[in-house]
C-alpha positions, -999 to +999 in steps of 0.1 A: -739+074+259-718+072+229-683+062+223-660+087+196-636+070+179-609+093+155-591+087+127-558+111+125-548+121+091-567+143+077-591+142+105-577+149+135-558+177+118-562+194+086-536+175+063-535+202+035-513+225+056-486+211+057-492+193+023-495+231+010-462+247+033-444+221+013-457+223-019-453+261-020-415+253-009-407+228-037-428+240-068-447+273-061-424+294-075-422+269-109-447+281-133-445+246-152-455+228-119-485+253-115-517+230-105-542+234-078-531+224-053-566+207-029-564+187-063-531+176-063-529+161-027-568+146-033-551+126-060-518+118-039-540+104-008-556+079-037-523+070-051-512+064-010-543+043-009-537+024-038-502+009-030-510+003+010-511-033+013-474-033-006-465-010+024-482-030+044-467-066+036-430-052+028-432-054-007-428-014-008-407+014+011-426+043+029-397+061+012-407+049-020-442+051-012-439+088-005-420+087-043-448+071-058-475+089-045-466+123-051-448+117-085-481+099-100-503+127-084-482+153-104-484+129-137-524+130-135-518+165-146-498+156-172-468+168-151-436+155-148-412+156-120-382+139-108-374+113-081-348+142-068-380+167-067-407+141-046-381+131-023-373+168-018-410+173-017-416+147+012-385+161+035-406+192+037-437+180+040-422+157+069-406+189+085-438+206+085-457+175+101-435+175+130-454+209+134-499+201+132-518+210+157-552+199+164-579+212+141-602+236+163-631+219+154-618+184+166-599+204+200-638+214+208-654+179+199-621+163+226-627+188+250-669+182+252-663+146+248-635+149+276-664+171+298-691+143+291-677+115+298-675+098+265-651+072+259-626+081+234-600+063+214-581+066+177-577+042+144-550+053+123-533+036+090-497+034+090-462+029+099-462+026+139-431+050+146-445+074+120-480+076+136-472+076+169-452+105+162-479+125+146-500+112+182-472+126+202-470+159+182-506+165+185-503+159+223-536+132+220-527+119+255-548+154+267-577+136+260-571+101+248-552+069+266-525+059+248-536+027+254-566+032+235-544+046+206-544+019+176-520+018+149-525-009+118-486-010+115-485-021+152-511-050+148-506-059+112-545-050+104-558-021+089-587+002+079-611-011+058-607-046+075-636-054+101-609-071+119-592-039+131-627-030+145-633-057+165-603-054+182-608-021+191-642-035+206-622-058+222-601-039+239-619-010+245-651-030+257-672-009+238-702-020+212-706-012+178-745+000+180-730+025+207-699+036+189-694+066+164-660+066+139-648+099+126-627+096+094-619+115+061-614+085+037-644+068+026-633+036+022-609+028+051-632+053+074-664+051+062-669+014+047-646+000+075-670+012+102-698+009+085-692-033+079-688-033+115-721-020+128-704+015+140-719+048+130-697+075+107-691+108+103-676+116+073-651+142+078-650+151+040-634+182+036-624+177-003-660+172-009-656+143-030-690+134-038-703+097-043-723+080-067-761+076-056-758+035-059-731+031-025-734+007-003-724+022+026-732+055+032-721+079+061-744+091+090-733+123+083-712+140+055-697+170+069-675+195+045-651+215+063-672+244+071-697+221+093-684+210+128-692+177+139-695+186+173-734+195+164-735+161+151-721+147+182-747+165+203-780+154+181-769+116+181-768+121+220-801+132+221-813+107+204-795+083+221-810+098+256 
């Protein structure tokens, strides 16, 4: 038997919705801010990733996070926008958060993993009150313990850090050789679980593809026409 740990963003849920509902609001009518737009939030997520740890340790606002992020994301198109426009930008793309659902792909993985028996559990980056929000929103506790619900801006660790996995190990009482981690982001998802002995699918529905020479390289690299539940279902016939 397997353990099936999730990430959320972007995992649990297909983040470009309401990335895109908001985007459309804000700039879709504005030929001058006219850029594609799988592109645009590919290049925000990295700009997200890059000033985490100053989220993390206090140094930045999530406010001026969400600033950052979206304004630099723009500028890598050579696009200019103002502070008035991002913040504008993030008060409907928070609106339309307060309204994902489950991906189908995922709801079927939760429900066969639910059916089975498998332990379950989720590792998400972020502010606590912000996260557990999305978790409520996307009414997890049908499937998953809210006790087994892990939030780095609730235990001051995150994703990549091995540490955040071992707790989970911890807590969970689960081992690494018999765990799986599902995650979009390479490397808080992907390397994270990797350093710690778990297997990883790689929910990577932007397709970014990686240099031959990685280190760490997924069990399985799934775009978003591939459902991991037939990944699920080999790895537990191997393990049987």
């Amino acid at each position: 038997m397997i353990n099936l740990i999730f990430d959320m963003d972007d995992t649990l849920y297909d983040q470009m919705d309401p990335f895109g509902q908001a985007y459309n609001e804000v700039f879709g009518t504005l030929e001058q801010y006219a850029v594609p737009v799988e592109k645009l939030f590919v290049r925000s997520r990295l700009h997200s990733d890059v000033v985490f740890d100053q989220v993390q340790n206090g140094q930045m606002s999530d406010d001026e996070m969400h600033v950052y992020r979206i304004m630099h994301a723009f500028a890598d198109f050579d696009i200019e926008i103002s502070e008035q426009q991002a913040m504008e930008f993030q008060n409907r793309y928070a609106f339309h958060q307060q309204h994902i659902e489950v991906h189908p792909f995922m709801k079927e993985l939760l429900d066969y993993g639910q059916q089975h028996g498998l332990r379950m559990g989720i590792i998400t980056n972020g502010p606590a009150e912000h996260q557990a929000g999305k978790v409520k929103q996307l009414r997890m506790d049908r499937w998953i313990a809210p006790e087994d619900t892990f939030i780095s801006g609730r235990l001051g660790i995150s994703k990549p850090d091995t540490a955040i996995f071992r707790h989970v190990e911890q807590q969970m009482n689960i081992a690494p050789a018999d765990t799986v981690y599902l995650g979009d982001s390479y490397l808080n998802d992907v390397v994270g679980a990797k350093k710690a002995g778990w297997r990883c699918i790689w929910i990577n529905r932007r397709q970014i593809i990686l240099p031959d020479d990685v280190e760490y390289v997924p069990d399985a690299n799934l775009d978003k026409n591939q459902h991991p539940l037939d990944v699920v279902k080999q790895m537990l016939d191997v393990v049987q």
